[in-house]
N, C-alpha and C positions, 0 to 999 in steps of 0.2 A: 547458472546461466544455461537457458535452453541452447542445443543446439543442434542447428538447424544444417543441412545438408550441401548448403549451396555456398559455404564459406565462411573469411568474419567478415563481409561486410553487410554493414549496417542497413545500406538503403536498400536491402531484398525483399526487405518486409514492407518499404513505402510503397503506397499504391500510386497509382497514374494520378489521381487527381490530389495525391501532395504532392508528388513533382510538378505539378501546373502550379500550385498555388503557391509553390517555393520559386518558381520564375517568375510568377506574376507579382510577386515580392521584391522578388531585385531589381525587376524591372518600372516597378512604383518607387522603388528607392531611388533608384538614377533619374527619374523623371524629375523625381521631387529635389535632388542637389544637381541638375544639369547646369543652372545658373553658374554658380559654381565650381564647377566642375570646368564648362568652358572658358573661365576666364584663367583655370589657371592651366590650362592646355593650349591658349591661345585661337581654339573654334571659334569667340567670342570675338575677337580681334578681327578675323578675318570677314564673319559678318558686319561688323561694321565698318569694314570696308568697304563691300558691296556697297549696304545700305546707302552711305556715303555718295557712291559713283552713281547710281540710279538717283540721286537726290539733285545732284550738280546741276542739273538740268530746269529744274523749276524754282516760279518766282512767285513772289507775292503780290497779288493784285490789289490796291487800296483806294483806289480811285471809285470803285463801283457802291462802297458801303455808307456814301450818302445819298444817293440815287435807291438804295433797298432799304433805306431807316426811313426815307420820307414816301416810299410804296406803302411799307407795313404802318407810317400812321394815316393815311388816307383809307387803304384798307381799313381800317381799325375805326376811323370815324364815320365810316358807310355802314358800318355793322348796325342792324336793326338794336333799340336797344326796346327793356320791358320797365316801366316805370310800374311798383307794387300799388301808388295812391294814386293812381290812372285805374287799374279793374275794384277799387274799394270804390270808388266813387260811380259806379255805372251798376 
């Protein structure tokens, strides 16, 4: 075993962009089990509480969705249309 001047540890020899790429690893690891991770820390709880209290407030409108289904077919029968044995015939 070489050795080197600066002591035994190990990371003397990693250079700057493995220590980035060994952060940027733990830090894809946690992103990727954060789901995870918050519900059993309870972070997850608490945004859905938020969510919740911001939600309280609205409703659902139903009244307006047959007033917009008989728009879009009136819309829809105004549409120019192209008959193919209309330009064979001229």
């Amino acid at each position: 075993m070489p050795s080197s001047g600066r002591g035994l540890s190990i990371l003397g020899d990693v250079s700057l962009i493995g220590v980035v790429l060994l952060v940027a690893a733990a830090a894809l690891l946690v992103a990727a089990e954060w789901p995870r991770l918050g519900k059993r820390t309870g972070l997850d709880e608490s945004a859905r509480r938020e969510r919740k209290r911001r939600k309280s407030h609205l409703r659902v409108v139903e009244d307006e969705t047959d007033d917009f289904a008989r728009a879009v077919e009136r819309d829809l029968a105004n549409l120019p249309t192209i008959d193919p044995r209309e330009r064979k015939k001229n």
